[in-house]
C-alpha positions as CSV (number, residue, x, y, z in Angstrom):
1,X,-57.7,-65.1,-36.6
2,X,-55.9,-64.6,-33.3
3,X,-57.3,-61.7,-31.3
4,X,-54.9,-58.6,-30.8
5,X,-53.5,-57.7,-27.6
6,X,-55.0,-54.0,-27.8
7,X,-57.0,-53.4,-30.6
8,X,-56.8,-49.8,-31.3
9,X,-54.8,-49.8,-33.9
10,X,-53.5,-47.0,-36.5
11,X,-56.2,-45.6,-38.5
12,X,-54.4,-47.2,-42.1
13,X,-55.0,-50.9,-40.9
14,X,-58.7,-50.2,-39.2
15,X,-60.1,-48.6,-42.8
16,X,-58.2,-50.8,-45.2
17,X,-60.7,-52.8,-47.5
18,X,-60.9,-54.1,-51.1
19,X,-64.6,-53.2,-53.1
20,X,-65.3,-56.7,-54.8
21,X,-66.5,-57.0,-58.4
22,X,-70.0,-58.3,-58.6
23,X,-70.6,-61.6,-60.8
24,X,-73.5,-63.1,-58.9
25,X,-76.4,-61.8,-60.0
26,X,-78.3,-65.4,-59.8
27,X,-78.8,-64.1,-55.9
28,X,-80.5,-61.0,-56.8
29,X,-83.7,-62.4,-58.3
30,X,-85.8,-61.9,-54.6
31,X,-88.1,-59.4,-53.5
32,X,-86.2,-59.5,-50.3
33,X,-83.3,-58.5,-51.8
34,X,-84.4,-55.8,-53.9
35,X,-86.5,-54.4,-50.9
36,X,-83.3,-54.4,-48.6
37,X,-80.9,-53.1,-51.3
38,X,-83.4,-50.0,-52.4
39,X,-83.5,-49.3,-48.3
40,X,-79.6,-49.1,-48.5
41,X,-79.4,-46.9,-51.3
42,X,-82.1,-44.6,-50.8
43,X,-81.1,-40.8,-50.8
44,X,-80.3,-39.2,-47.3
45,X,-83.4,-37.2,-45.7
46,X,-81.9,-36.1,-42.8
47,X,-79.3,-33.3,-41.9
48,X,-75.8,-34.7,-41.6
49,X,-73.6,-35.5,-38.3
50,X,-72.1,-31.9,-37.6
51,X,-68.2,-31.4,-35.3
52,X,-70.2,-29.7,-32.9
53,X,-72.1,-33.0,-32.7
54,X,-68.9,-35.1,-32.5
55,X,-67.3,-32.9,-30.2
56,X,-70.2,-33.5,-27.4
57,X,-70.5,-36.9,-28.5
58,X,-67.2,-37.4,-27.2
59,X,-67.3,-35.1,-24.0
60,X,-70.6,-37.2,-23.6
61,X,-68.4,-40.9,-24.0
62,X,-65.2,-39.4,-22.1
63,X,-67.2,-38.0,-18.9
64,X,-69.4,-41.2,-18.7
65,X,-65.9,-43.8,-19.1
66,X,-64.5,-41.5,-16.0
67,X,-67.3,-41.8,-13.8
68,X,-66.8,-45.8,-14.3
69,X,-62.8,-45.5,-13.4
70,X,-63.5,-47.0,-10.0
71,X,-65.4,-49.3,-11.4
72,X,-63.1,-50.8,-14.3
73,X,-60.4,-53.6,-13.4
74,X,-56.7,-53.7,-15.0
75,X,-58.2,-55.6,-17.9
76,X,-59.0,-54.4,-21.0
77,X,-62.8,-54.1,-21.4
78,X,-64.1,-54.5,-24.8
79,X,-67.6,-52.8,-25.2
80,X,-68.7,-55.3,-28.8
81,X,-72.9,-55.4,-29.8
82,X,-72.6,-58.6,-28.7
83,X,-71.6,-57.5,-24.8
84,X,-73.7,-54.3,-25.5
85,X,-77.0,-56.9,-25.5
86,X,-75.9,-59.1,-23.2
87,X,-75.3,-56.4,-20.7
88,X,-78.2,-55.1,-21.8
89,X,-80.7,-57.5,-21.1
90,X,-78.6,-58.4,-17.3
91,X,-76.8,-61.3,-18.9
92,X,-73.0,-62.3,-18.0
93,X,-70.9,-61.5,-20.8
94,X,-68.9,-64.9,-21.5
95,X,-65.0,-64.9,-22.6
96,X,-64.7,-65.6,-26.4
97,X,-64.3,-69.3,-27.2
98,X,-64.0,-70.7,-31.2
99,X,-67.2,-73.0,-31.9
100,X,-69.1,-73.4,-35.1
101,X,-71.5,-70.8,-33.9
102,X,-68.6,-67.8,-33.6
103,X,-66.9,-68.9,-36.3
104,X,-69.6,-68.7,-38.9
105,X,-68.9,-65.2,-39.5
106,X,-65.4,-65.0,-40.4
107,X,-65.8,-68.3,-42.7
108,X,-68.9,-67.4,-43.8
109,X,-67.3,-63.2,-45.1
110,X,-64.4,-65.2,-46.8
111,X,-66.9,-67.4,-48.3
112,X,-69.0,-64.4,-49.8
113,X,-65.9,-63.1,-51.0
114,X,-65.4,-66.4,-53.0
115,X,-69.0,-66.2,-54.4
116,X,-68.7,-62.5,-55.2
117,X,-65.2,-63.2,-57.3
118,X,-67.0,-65.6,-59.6
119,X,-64.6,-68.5,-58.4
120,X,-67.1,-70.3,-57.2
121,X,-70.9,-70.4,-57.3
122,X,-72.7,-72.3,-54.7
123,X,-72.2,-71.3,-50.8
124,X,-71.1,-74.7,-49.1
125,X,-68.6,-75.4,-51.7
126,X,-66.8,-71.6,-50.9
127,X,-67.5,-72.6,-46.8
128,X,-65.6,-76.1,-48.1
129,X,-62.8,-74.3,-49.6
130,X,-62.1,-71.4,-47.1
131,X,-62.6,-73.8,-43.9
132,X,-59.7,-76.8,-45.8
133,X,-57.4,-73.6,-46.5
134,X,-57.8,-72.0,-42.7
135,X,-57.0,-75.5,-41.5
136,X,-54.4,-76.2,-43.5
137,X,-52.7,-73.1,-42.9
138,X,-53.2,-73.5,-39.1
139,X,-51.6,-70.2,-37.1
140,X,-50.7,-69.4,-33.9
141,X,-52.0,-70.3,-30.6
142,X,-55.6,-69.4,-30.3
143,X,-56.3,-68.7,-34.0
144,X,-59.5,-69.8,-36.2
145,X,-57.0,-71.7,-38.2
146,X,-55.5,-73.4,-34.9
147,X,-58.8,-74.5,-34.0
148,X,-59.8,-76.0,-37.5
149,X,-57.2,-78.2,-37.7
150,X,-57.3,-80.0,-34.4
151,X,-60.7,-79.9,-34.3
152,X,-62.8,-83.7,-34.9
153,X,-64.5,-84.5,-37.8
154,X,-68.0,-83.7,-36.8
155,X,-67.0,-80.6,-35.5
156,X,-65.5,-79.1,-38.4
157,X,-69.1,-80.2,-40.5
158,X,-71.0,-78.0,-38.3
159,X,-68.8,-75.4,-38.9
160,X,-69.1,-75.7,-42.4
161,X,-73.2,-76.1,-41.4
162,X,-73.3,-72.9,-40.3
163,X,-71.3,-71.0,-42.0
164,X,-73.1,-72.0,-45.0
165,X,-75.9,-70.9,-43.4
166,X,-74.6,-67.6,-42.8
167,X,-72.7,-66.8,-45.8
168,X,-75.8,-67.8,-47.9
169,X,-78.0,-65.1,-45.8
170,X,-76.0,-62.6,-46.4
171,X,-75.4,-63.4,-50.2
172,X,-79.6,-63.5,-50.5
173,X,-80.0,-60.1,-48.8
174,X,-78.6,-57.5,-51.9
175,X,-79.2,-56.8,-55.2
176,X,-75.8,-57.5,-56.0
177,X,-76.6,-56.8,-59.9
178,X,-78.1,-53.1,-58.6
179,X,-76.3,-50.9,-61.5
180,X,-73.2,-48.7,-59.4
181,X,-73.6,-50.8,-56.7
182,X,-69.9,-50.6,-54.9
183,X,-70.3,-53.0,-52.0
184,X,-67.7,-53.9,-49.7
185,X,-67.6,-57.2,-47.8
186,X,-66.5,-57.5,-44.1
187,X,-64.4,-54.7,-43.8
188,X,-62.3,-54.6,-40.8
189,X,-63.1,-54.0,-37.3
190,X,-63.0,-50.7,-36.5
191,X,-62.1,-49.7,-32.7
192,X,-62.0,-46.3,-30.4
193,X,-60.1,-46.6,-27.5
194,X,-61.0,-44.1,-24.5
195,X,-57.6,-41.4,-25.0
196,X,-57.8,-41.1,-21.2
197,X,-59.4,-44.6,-20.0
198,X,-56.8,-46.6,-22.5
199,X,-58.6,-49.9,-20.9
200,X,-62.2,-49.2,-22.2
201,X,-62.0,-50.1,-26.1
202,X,-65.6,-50.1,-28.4
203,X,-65.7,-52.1,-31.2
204,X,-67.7,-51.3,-34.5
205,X,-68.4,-54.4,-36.9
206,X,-70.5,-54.6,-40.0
207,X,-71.2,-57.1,-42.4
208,X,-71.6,-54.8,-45.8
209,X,-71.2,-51.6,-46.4
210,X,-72.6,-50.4,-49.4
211,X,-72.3,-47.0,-51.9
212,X,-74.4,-46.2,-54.7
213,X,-72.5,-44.7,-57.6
214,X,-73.4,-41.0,-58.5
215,X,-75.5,-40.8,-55.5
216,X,-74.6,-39.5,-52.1
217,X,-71.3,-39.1,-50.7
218,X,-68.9,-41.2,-52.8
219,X,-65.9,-41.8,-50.3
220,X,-67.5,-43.2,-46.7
221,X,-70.3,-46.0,-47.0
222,X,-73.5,-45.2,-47.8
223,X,-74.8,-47.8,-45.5
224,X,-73.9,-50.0,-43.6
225,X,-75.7,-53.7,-42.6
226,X,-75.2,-56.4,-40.4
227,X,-76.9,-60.1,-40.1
228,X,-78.5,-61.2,-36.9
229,X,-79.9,-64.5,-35.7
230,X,-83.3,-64.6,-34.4
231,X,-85.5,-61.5,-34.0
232,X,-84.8,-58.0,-33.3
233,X,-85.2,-56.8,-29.6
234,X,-85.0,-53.6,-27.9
235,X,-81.0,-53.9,-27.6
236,X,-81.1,-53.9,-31.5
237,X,-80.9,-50.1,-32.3
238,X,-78.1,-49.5,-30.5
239,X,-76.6,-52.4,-31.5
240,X,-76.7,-51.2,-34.6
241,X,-75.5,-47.8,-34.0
242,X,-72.0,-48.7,-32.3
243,X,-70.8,-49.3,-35.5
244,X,-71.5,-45.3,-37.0
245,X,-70.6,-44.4,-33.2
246,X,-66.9,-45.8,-33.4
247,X,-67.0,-44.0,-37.0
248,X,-67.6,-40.8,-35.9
249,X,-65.1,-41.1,-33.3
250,X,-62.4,-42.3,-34.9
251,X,-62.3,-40.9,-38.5
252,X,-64.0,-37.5,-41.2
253,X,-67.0,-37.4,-40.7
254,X,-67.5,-38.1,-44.5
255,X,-66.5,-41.6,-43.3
256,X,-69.7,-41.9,-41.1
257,X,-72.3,-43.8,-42.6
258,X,-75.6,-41.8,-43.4
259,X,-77.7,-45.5,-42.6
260,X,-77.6,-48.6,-40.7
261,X,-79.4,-51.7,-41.1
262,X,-80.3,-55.0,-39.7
263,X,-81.2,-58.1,-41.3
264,X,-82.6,-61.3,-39.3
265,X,-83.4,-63.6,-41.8
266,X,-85.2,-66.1,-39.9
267,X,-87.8,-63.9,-39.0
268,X,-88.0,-62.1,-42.4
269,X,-87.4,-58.7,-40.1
270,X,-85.2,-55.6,-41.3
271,X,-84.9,-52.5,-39.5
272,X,-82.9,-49.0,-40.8
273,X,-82.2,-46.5,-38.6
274,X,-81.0,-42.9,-40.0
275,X,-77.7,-42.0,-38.3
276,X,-77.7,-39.0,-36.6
277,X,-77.1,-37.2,-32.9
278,X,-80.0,-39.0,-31.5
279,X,-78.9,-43.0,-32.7
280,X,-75.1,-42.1,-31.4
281,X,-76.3,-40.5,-28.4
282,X,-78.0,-43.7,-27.6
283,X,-75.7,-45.6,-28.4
284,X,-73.3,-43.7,-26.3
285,X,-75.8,-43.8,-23.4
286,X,-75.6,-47.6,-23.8
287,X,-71.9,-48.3,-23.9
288,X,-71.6,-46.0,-20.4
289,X,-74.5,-48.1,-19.2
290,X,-73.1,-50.9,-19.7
291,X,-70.3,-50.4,-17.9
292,X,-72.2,-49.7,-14.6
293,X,-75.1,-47.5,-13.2
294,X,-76.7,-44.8,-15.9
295,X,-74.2,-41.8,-15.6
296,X,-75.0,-38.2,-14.4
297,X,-75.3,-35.3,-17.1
298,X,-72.2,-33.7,-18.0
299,X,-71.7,-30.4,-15.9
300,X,-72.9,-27.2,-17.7
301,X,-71.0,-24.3,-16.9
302,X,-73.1,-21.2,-15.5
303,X,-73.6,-18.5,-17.7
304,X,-71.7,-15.5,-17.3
305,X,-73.7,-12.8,-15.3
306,X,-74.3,-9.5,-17.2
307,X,-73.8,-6.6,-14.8
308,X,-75.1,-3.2,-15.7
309,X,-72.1,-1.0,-16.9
């Protein structure tokens, strides 16, 4: 997929996605996955994200982005959970190359899709499939599909290595036979670009968002998770509250997802985090910090003084 020039796009294209119909229950049989689906679903018990939340949320995000002005080249800065840890932790942030490691994702969502359709069963033969397809299609200059089909023969079977890898991680983690279970896979990226710092742009990804028929709010997600390699750290909340963050900026706020989730499979670890002011203030906090040094509190204005009539 070749990488937009700007990526805030109209909100149409950023919340389009298709809810899949479920035919794989064979992948529902562990506890895992019944553990990590009943965490998803479980009813809200905590208040819900208010305007009067949003609106300081925003003044929060707009007064931090203008302190960094000075800071900030003619580039476009792309604040993603991967730069958000990296940054984080004092690492360099590295320009985006295709290799079997950042591909995984995108062949490994198509391949889920595959599975979920019933067209085909078993993981590596959907990663076959979708990764002969991408190549054979090619695309422009810079694309996944580009990349595929020049790339050597041992390359392209790690690819397929890990995306199998991934795409069978995530097709472990649900309960995909969960009765009114309405889960939708890799929806779009969803961005907010700064309306007065146009170069400052923060992405919100997520793997699956999930909705539980007849229970809780039956138009936004009522969850969303994302797969991770490794083990959490302390990056990891909010890493996983830029995606709600971008939400709440950018569309209703019966769009914002009431939970977010991490799953790192390789160390049997899942954390859920309620979303509320205190996850997207952090995760505010940590976009503006990592951007440059922490920012000063937004200016109160004095109270007006009461005289004695």
């Amino acid at each position: 997929m070749t990488r937009p020039e700007h990526p805030c796009m109209p909100a149409d294209r950023l919340c389009r996605s298709t809810d899949v119909p479920q035919s794989i229950s064979a992948w529902s049989t562990t506890p895992v996955a019944e553990e990590l689906t009943a965490a998803l679903i479980a009813p809200r018990g905590y208040p819900v994200l208010t305007e009067a939340d949003r609106g300081e949320l925003r003044t929060r995000l707009l007064w931090c982005l203008e302190r960094r002005a000075d800071l900030l080249g003619e580039a476009l800065t792309r604040i993603t959970p991967f730069a958000l840890r990296q940054r984080f932790f004092g690492r360099a942030v590295t320009p985006f190359r295709w290799s079997p490691w950042t591909a995984r994702r995108t062949i490994g969502i198509a391949a889920v899709r595959v599975c979920t359709t019933g067209a085909l069963y078993a993981p590596a033969d959907a990663v076959a499939t979708v990764v002969a397809e991408m190549a054979g299609r090619g695309g422009p200059p810079g694309s996944l599909g580009t990349w595929l089909s020049r790339a050597a023969a041992p390359v392209v079977a790690l690819v397929r290595a890990e995306a199998t890898t991934w795409a069978s991680n995530l097709l472990s983690a649900v309960d995909w036979s969960r009765p009114g279970l309405r889960p939708v896979i890799g929806a779009p990226d969803r961005w907010w670009c700064s309306p007065t710092m146009p170069r400052v742009a923060i992405r919100g990804r997520v793997d699956l968002s999930v909705t539980s028929a007849g229970n809780g709010n039956p138009r936004g997600p009522r969850a969303v998770l994302t797969v991770f390699e490794g083990c959490p750290s302390p990056a990891s909340r909010v890493e996983l509250g830029l995606a709600p963050l971008v939400s709440a900026l950018t569309g209703p706020l019966e769009d914002v997802p009431v939970r977010a989730a991490g799953w790192w499979p390789a160390a049997g670890r899942l954390l859920t985090f309620p979303v509320g002011p205190s996850l997207l203030a952090d995760a505010a906090d940590a976009v503006a910090q990592a951007l440059g040094p922490p920012c000063p509190p937004v200016p109160v204005p004095p109270a007006p003084v009461m005289r004695p009539v």
